[in-house]
N, CA, C and O of each residue as an XYZ file, in Angstrom:
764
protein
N     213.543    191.601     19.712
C     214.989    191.375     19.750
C     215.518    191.922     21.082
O     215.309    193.105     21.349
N     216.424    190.859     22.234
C     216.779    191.751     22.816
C     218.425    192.105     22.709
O     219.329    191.574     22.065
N     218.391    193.377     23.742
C     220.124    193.700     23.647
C     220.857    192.930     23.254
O     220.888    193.052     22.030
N     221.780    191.839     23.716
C     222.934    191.328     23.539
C     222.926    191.362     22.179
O     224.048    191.596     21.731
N     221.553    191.124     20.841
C     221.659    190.686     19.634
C     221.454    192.013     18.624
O     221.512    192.094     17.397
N     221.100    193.359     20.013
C     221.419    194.141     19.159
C     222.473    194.761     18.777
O     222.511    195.562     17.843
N     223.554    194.373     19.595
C     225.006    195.147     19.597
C     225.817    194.319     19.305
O     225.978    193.399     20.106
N     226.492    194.341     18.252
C     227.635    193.993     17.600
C     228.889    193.539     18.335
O     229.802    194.264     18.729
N     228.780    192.206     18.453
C     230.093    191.726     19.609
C     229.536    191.637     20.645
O     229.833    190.495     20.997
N     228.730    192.181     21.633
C     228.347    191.979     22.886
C     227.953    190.606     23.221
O     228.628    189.762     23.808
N     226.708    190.504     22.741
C     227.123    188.712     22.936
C     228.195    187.947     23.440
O     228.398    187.509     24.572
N     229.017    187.844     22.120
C     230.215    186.981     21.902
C     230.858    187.684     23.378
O     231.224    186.957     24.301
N     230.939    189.305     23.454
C     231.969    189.385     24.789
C     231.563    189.205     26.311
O     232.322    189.419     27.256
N     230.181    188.757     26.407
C     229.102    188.480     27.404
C     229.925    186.582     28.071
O     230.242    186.211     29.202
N     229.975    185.949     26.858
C     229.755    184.593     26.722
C     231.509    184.222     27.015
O     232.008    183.465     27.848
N     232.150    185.079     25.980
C     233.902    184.907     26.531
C     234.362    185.574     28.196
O     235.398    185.253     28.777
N     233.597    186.288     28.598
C     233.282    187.204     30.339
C     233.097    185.643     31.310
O     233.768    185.318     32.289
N     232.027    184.909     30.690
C     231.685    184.002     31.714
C     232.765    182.535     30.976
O     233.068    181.515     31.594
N     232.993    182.734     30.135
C     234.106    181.117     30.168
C     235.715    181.313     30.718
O     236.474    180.402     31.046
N     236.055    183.051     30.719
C     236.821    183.124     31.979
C     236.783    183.089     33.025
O     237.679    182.828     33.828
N     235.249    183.468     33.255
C     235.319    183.540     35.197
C     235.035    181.909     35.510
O     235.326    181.465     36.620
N     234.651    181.337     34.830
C     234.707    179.634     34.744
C     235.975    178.862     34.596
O     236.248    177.808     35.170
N     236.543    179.371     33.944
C     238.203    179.005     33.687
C     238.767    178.827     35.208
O     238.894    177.760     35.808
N     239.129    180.375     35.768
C     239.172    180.608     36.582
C     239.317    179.319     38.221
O     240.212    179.229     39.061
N     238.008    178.543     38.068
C     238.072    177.846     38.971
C     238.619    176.069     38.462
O     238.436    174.977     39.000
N     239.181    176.397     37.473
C     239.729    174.777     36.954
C     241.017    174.492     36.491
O     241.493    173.470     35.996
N     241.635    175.926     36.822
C     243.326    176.173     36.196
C     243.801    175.268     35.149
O     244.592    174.329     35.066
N     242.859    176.040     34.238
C     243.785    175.251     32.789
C     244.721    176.077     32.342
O     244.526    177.291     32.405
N     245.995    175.515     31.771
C     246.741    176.228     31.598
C     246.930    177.753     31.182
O     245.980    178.293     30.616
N     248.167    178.537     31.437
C     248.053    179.390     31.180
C     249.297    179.673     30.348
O     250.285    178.939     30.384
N     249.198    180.894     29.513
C     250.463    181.238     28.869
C     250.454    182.840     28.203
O     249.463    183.305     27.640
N     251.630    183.514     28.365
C     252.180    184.569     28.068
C     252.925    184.434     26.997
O     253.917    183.735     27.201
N     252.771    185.020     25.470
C     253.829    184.676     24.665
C     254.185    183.590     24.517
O     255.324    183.615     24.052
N     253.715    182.281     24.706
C     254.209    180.891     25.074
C     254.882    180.682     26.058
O     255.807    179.913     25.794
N     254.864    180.945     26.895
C     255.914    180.360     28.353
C     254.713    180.687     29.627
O     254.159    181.637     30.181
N     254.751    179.415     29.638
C     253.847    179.064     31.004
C     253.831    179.674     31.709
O     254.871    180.214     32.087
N     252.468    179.958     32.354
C     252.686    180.875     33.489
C     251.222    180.198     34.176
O     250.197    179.906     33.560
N     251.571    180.018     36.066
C     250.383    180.222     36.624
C     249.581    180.969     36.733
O     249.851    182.063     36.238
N     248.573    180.868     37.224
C     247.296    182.210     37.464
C     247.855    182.785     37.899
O     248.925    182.228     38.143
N     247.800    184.084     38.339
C     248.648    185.120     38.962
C     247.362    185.281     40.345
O     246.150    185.491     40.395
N     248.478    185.039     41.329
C     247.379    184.990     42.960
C     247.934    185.925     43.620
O     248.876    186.501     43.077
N     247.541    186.313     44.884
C     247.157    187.655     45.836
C     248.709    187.344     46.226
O     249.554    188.239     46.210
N     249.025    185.932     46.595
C     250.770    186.060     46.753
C     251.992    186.629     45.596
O     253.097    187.095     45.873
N     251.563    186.480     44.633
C     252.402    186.725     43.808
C     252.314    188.489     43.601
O     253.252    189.282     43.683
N     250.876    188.781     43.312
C     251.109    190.347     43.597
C     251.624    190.709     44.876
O     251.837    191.906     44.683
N     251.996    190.464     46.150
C     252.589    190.987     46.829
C     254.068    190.812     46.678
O     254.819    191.763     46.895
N     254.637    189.344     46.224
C     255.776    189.383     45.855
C     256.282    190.521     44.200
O     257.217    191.256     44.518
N     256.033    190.644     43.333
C     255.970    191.306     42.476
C     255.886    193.628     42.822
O     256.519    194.630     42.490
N     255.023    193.358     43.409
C     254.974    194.638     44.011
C     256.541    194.930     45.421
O     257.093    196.029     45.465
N     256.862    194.072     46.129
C     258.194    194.020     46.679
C     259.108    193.937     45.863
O     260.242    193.973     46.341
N     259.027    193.854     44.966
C     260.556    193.254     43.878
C     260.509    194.519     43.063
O     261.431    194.896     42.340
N     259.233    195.216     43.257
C     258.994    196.866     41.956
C     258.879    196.072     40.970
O     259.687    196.483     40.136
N     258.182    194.883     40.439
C     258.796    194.265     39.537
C     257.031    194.880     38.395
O     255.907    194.381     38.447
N     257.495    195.993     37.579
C     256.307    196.367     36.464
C     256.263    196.016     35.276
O     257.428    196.111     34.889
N     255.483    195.578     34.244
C     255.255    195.767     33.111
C     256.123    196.728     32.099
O     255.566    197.467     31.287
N     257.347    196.650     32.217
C     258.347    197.660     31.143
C     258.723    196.476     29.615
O     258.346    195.320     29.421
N     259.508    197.299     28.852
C     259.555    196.458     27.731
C     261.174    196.601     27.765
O     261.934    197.232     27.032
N     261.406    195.790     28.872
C     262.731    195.531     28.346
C     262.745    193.693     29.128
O     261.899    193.197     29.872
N     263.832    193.167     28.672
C     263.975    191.557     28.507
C     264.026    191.230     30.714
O     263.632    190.273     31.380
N     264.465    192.101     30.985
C     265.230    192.142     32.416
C     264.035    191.618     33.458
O     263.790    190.579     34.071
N     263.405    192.999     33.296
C     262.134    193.073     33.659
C     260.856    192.177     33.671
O     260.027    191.944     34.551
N     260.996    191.745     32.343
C     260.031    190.782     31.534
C     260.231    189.445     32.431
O     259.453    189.034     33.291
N     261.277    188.950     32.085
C     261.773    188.145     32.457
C     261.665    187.488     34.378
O     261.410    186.449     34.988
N     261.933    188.473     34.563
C     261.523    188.379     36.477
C     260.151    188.708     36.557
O     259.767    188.547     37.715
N     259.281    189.090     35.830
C     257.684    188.950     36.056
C     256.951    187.876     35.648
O     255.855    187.502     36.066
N     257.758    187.335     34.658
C     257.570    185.744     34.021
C     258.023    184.529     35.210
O     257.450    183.452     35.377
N     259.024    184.966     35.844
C     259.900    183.724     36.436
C     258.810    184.023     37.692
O     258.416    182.967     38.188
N     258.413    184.865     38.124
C     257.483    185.060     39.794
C     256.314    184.411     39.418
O     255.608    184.061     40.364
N     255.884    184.133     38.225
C     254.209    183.503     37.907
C     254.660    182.169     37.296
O     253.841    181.417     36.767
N     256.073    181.859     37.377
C     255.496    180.677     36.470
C     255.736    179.451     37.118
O     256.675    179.598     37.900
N     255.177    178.015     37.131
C     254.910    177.454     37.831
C     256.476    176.741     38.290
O     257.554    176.536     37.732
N     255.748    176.470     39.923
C     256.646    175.885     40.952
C     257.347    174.834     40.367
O     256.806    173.881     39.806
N     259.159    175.083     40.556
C     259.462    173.996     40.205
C     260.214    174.270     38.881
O     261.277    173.741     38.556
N     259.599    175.057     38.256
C     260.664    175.202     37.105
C     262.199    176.131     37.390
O     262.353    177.079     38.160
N     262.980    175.632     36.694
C     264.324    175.717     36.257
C     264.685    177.181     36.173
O     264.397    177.632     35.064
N     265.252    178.114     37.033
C     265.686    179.188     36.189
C     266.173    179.549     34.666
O     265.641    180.254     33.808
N     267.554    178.693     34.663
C     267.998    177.991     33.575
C     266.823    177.964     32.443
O     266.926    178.663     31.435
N     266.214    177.502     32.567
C     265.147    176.320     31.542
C     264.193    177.780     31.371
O     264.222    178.096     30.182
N     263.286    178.850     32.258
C     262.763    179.607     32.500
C     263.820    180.821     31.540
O     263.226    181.266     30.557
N     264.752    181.170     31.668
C     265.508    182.277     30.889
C     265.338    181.749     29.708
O     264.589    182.545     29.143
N     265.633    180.672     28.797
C     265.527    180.187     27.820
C     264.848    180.472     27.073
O     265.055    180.860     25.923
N     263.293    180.208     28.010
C     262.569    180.506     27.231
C     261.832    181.765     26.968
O     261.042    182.057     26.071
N     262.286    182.430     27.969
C     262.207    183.848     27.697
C     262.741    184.622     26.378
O     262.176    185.299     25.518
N     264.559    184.079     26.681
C     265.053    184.790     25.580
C     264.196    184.238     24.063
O     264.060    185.055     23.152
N     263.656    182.806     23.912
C     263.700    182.823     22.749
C     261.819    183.252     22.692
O     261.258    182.774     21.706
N     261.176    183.835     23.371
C     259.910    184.236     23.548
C     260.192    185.950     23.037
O     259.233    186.575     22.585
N     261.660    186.668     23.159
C     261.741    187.354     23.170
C     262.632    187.389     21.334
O     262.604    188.281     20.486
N     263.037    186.596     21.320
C     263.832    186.347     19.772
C     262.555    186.416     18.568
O     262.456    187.067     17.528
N     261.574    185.342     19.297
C     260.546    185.121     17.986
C     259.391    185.882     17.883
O     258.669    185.935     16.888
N     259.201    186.589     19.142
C     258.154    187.690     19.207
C     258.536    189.601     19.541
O     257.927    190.665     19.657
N     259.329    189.296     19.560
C     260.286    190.736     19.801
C     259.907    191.320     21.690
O     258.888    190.859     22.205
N     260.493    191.962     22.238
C     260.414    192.040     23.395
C     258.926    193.164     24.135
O     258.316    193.248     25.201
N     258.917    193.896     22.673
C     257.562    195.097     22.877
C     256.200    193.491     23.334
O     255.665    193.113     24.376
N     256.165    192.990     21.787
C     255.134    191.960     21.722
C     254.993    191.225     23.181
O     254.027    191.118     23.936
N     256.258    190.794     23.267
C     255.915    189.414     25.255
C     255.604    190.821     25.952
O     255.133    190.168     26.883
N     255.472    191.824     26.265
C     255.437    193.024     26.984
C     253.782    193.186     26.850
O     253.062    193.545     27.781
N     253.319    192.849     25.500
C     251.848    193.386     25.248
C     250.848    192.193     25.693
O     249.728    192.295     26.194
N     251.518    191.137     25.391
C     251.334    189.866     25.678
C     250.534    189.731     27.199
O     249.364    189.500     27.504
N     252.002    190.045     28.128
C     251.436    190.154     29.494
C     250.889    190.923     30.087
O     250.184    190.628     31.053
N     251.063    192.076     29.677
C     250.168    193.132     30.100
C     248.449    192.614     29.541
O     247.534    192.956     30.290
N     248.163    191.995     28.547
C     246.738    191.870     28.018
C     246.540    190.322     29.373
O     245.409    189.892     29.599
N     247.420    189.886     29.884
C     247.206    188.582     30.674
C     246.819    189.081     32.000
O     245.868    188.606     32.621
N     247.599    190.098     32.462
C     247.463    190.657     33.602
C     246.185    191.578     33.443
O     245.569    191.797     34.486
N     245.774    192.067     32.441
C     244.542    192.544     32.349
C     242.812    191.668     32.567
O     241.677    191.916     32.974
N     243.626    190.541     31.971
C     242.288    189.153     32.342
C     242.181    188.643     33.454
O     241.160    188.066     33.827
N     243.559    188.827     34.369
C     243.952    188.370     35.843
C     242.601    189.801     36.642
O     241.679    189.419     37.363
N     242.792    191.235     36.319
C     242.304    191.953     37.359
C     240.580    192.205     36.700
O     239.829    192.965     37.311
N     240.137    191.536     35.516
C     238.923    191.684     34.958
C     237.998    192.308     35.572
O     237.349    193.326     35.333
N     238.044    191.015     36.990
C     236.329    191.328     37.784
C     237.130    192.513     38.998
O     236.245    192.944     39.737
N     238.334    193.031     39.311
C     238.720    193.783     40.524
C     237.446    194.870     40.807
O     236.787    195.585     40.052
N     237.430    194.645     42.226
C     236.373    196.260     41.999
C     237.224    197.298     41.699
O     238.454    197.299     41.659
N     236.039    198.623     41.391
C     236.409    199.625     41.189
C     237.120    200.537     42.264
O     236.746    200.559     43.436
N     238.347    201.412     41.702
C     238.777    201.981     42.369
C     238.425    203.498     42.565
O     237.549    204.043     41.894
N     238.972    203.980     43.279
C     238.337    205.804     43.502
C     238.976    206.740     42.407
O     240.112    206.700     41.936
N     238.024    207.517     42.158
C     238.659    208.405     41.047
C     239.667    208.613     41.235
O     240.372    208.551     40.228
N     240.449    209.012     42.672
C     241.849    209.600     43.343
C     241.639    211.179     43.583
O     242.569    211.979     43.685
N     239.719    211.631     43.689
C     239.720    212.595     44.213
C     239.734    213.001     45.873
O     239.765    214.105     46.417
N     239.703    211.780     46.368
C     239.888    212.009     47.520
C     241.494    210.492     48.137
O     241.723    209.294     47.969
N     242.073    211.602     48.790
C     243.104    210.959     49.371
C     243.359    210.605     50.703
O     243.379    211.329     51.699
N     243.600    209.085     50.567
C     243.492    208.256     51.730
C     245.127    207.246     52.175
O     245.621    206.277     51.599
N     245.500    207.865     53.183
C     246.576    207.359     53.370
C     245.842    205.149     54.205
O     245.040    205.102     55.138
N     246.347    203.974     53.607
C     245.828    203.603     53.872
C     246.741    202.903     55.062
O     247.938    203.190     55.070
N     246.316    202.149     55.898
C     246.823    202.029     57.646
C     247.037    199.944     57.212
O     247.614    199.200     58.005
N     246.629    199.601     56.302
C     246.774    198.211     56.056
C     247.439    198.247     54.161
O     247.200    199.010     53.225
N     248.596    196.642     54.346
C     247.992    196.830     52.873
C     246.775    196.341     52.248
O     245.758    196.181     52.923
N     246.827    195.994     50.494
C     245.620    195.347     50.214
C     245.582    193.830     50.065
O     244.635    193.094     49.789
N     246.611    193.610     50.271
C     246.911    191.720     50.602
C     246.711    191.517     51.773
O     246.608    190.331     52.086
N     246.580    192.533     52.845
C     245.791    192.083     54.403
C     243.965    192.433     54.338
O     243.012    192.044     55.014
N     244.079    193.137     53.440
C     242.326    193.110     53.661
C     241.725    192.107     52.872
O     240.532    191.846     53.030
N     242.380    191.547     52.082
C     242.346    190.409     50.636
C     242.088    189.044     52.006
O     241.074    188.392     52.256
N     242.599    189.033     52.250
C     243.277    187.639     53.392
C     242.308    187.881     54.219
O     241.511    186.950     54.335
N     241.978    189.372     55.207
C     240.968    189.345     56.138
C     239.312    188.927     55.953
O     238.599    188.211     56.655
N     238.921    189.942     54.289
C     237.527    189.735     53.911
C     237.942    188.074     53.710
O     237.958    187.311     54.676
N     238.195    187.736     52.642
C     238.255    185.812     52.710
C     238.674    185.141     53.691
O     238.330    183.962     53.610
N     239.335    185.415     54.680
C     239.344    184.448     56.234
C     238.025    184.387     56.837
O     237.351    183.413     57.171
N     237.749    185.921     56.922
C     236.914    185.820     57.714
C     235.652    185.653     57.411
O     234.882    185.524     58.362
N     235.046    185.603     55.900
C     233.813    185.453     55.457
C     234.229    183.693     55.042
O     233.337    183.265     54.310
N     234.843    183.082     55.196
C     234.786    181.371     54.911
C     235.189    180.574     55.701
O     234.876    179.385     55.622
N     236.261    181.233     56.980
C     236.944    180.428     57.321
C     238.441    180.073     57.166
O     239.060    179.312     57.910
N     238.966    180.771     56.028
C     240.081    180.216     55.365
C     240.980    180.654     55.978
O     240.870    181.729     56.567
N     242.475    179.687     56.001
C     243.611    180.062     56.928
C     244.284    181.550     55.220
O     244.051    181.790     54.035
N     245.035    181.972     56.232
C     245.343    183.039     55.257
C     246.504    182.407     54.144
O     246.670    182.976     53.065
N     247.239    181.255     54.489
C     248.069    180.486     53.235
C     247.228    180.489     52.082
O     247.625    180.897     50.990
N     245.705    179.903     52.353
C     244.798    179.357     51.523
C     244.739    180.879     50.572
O     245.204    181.227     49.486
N     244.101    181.376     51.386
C     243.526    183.301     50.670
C     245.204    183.300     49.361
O     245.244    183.091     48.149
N     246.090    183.561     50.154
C     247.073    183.919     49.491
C     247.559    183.542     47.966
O     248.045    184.264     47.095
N     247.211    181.981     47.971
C     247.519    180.935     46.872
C     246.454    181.224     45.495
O     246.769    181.296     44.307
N     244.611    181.407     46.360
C     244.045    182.020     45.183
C     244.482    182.974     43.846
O     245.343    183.853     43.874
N     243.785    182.632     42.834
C     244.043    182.832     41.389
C     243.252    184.551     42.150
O     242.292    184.626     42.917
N     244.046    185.642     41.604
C     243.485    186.585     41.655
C     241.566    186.548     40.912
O     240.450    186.990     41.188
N     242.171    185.810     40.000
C     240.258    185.863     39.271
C     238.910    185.326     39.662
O     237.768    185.638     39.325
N     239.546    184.146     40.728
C     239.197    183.490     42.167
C     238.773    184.653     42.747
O     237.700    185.242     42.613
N     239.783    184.930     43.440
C     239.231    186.342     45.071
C     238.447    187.628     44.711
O     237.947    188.456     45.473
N     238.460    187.600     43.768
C     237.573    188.987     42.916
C     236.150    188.463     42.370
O     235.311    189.307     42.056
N     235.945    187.502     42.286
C     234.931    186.755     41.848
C     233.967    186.654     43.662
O     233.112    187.296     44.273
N     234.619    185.713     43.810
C     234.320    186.009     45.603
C     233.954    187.269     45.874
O     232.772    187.504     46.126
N     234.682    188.042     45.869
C     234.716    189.344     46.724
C     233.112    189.770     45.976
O     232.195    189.999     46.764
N     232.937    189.827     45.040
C     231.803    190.140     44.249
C     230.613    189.604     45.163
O     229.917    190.275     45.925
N     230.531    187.989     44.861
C     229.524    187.179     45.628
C     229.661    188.223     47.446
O     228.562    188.248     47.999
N     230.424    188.722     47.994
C     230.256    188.233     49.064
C     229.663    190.042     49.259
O     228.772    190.337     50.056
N     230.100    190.678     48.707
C     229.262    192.341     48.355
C     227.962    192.394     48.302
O     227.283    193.099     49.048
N     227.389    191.433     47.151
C     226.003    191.140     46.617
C     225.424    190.780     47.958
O     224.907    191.523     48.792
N     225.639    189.367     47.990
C     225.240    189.201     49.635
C     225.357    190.061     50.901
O     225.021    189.459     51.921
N     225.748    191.299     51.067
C     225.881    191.770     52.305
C     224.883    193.282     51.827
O     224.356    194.014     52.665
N     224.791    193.521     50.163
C     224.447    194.544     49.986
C     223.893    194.554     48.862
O     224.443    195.038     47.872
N     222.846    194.079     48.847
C     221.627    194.024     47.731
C     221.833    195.334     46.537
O     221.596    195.132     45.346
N     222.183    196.331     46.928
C     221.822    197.046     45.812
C     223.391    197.649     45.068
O     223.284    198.682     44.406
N     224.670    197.070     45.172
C     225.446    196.897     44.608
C     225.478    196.737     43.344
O     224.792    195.909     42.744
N     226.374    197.608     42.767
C     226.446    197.710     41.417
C     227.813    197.283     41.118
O     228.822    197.695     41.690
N     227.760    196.403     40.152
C     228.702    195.890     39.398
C     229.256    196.332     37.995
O     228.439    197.048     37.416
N     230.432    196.109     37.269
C     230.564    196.231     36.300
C     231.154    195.114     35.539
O     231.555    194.143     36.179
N     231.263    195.128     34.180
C     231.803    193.830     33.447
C     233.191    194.534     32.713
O     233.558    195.686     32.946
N     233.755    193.754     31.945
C     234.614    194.206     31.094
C     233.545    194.164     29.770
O     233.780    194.901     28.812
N     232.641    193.479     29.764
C     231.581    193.358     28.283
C     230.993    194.704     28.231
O     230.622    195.101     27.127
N     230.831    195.576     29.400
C     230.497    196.804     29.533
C     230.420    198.000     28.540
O     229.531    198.744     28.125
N     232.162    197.798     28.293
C     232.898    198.756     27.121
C     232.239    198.569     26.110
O     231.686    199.621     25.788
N     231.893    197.306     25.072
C     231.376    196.917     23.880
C     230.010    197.589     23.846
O     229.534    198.193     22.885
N     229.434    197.389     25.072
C     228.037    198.517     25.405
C     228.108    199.891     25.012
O     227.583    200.536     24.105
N     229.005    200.200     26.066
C     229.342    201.972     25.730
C     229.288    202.215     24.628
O     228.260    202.662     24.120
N     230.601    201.940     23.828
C     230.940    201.897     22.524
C     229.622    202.189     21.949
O     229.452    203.362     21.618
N     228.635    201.356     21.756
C     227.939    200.869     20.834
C     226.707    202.410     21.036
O     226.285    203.246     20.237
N     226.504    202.183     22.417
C     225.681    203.477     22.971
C     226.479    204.563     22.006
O     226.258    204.517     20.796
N     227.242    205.367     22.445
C     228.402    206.319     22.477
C     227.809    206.596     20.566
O     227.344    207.687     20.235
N     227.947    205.457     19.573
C     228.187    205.345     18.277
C     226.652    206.048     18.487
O     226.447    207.253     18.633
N     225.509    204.842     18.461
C     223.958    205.326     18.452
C     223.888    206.737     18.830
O     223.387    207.604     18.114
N     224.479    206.963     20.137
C     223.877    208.815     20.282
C     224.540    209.697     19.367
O     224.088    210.802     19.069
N     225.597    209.222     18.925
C     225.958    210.567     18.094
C     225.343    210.136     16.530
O     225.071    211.093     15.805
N     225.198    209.279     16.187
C     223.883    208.926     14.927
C     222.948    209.587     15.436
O     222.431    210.127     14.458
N     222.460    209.859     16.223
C     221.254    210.387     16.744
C     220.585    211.832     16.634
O     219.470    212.354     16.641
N     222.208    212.233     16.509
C     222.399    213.817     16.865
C     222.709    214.199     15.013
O     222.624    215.118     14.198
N     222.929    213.397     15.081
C     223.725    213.850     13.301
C     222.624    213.803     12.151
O     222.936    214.055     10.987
């Protein structure tokens, strides 16, 4: 027997890992609470991060993090609407948990960040090094970089690590279901 069939869920969260990062390159729709929303790309986190615009649970908030992702072209008007009634039939905590679990599938593959034991004032932001590593490892004008689905450029960024550095270590989000499962076994172990 191997792993995946010995741990409970892993599989299944192995197999749902790769039909997002597949998703990813075919933009099928997306949705928050029911109200459309595009992939969330390296432009939109920079617009969003200028606006302070965070994950709070109130309608205000919600609402202008919904209207920055959702696709070109729609209606303010038409866009509040459906907020408020996203916010009527699911209560405002729920569209709050909603997007936060969306924005969590958006940064899946991000690499890892530093514990924050060491502090680094940084001299660029991270939407210029986003734009620089993908210009300059493909070619791409930086409009192009910008427009990518965050789950796009992190996927990349991965491929283009592996390739420059063979012994790179990665992590999954299927990871956790591992731990977990470890974590349970050793203390059965001990007991």
């Amino acid at each position: 027997m191997n792993l995946p069939d010995c741990i409970p869920g892993y599989r299944e969260a192995v197999e749902a890992e790769a039909r997002t990062r597949e998703a990813a390159f075919i933009r099928v729709p997306e949705f928050v609470a029911g109200i459309r929303v595009d992939p969330l790309t390296v432009r939109h986190t920079a617009l969003l991060s200028q606006l302070g615009a965070e994950i709070e649970p109130n309608a205000e908030t919600l609402e202008l993090y919904l209207w920055v992702v959702s696709p070109a072209g729609t209606s303010r008007v038409a866009h509040q609407l459906r907020c408020a009634w996203a916010f009527f039939r699911h209560g405002v905590d729920a569209v709050a948990e909603s997007l936060e679990a969306w924005v969590s599938e958006q940064f899946a593959d991000a690499p890892g960040q530093s514990d924050g034991s060491v502090f680094r004032v940084d001299n660029t932001s991270w939407v210029s090094r986003q734009c620089d590593l993908l210009a300059s490892e493909y070619g791409w004008e930086i409009d192009t970089v910008l427009e990518l689905p965050l789950r796009v450029t992190f996927q990349l960024e991965r491929e283009i690590r592996r390739r420059h550095d063979g012994k790179a270590v990665f992590f999954n989000p299927s990871d956790k279901v591992r731990a977990r499962w470890l974590e349970k076994e050793n203390k059965n172990a001990r007991n």
